[in-house]
C-alpha positions, 0 to 999 in steps of 0.5 A: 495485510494491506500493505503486503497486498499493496505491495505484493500487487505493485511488484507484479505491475508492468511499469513504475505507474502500473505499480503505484495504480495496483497499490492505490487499487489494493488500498481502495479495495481495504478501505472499502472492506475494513471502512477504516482511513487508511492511507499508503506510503509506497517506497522503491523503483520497480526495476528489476532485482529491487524491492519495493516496500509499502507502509500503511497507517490508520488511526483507530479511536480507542472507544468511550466510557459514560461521563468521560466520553472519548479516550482517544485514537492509536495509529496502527502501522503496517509494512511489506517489502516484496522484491521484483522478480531480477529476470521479469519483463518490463514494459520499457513504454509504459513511461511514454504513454499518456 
């Protein structure tokens, strides 16, 4: 679910660093909910016609048993792909503002 709201937030963005900040934003917004280390990869140019995919992983500890302490962790991967609207607008500035 994090990497489809990632993803879908940065193909809605006006510009390439507006789409990374909408990701990192949505990602923020799942750590503080899910209180998990999740880290976010985000793949593609936002131009139109493209797509854009985002990858999220986690490492979750598998629990504990008495006398043999902990067992371990597994990653847990997520992934999205959301395309960019071919007729949307795109602030062509965007990469000249401070």
């Amino acid at each position: 679910q994090t990497a489809r709201d990632a993803v879908r937030a940065a193909s809605q963005a006006p510009s390439q660093p507006g789409a990374e900040q909408a990701a990192q934003d949505a990602l923020a917004r799942a750590r503080q909910q899910t209180g998990l280390p999740l880290t976010l990869t985000l793949e593609g140019e936002l131009q139109r016609g493209a797509t854009l995919t985002a990858q999220t992983t986690v490492e979750v500890p598998l629990g504990g048993l008495p006398f043999f302490g902990r067992l371990g962790t597994i990653s847990v991967y997520g992934r999205a792909r959301a395309p960019v609207d071919q007729y949307r607008s795109l602030d062509p500035n965007a990469e000249a503002a401070p």
